[in-house]
N, C-alpha and C positions, 0 to 999 in steps of 0.2 A: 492500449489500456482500455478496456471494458470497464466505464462509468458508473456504470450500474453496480458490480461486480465489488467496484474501489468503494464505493458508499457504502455496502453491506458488509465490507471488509474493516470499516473504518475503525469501528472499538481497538480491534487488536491492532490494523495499521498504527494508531496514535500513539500505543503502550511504547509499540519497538521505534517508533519514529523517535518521540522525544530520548529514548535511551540512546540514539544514537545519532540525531543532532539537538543536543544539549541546548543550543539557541534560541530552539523556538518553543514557547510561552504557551501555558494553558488556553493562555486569548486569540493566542494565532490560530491552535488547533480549534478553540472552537469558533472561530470565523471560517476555518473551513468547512467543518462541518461533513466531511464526506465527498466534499465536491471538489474534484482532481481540478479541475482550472483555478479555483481559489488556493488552493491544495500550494499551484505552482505558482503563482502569484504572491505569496507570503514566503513563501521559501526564496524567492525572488527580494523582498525586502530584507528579510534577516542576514540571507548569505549572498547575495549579489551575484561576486563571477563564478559562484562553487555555484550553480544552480542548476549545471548541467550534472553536477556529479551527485547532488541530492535528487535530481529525477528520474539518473541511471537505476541509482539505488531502491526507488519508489517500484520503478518497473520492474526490477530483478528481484524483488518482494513480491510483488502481485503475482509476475510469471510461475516463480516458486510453488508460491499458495496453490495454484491453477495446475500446474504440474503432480502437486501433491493430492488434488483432487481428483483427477484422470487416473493417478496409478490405485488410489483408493476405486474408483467404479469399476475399472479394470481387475483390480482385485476380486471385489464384489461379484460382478458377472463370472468370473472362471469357478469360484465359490459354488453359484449356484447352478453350474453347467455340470456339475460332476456327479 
């Protein structure tokens, strides 16, 4: 997980985060703030033993985004190769 990458991501992470665990609280989100170890740390309090299956999902998000990003530059460069 690229830190840096999750903070600048975070508006939109927070949006689909709470839509999909209901639990955590406009206060939790902003005591994260952007910051993946607080990030896992409150999701550790809310949801205890599910905490591995709320940080697959965090990854498998960020991955996505990041995946969605490479085919977009990829796109872009063959664009302007032609």
């Amino acid at each position: 997980m690229n830190r840096d990458k999750f903070k600048g991501d975070w508006d939109e992470f927070k949006r689909e985060c709470r839509e999909k665990w209901g639990h955590l609280t406009d206060d939790d989100l902003l005591e994260c703030d952007g910051d993946y170890e607080k990030f896992l740390a409150v999701v550790q309090k809310r949801y205890g033993e599910r905490k591995d299956e709320v940080e697959r999902w965090a990854d498998d998000w960020y991955s996505e985004r990041e995946q969605a990003e490479i085919r977009r530059r990829h796109a872009t460069v063959s664009r302007n190769q032609m």
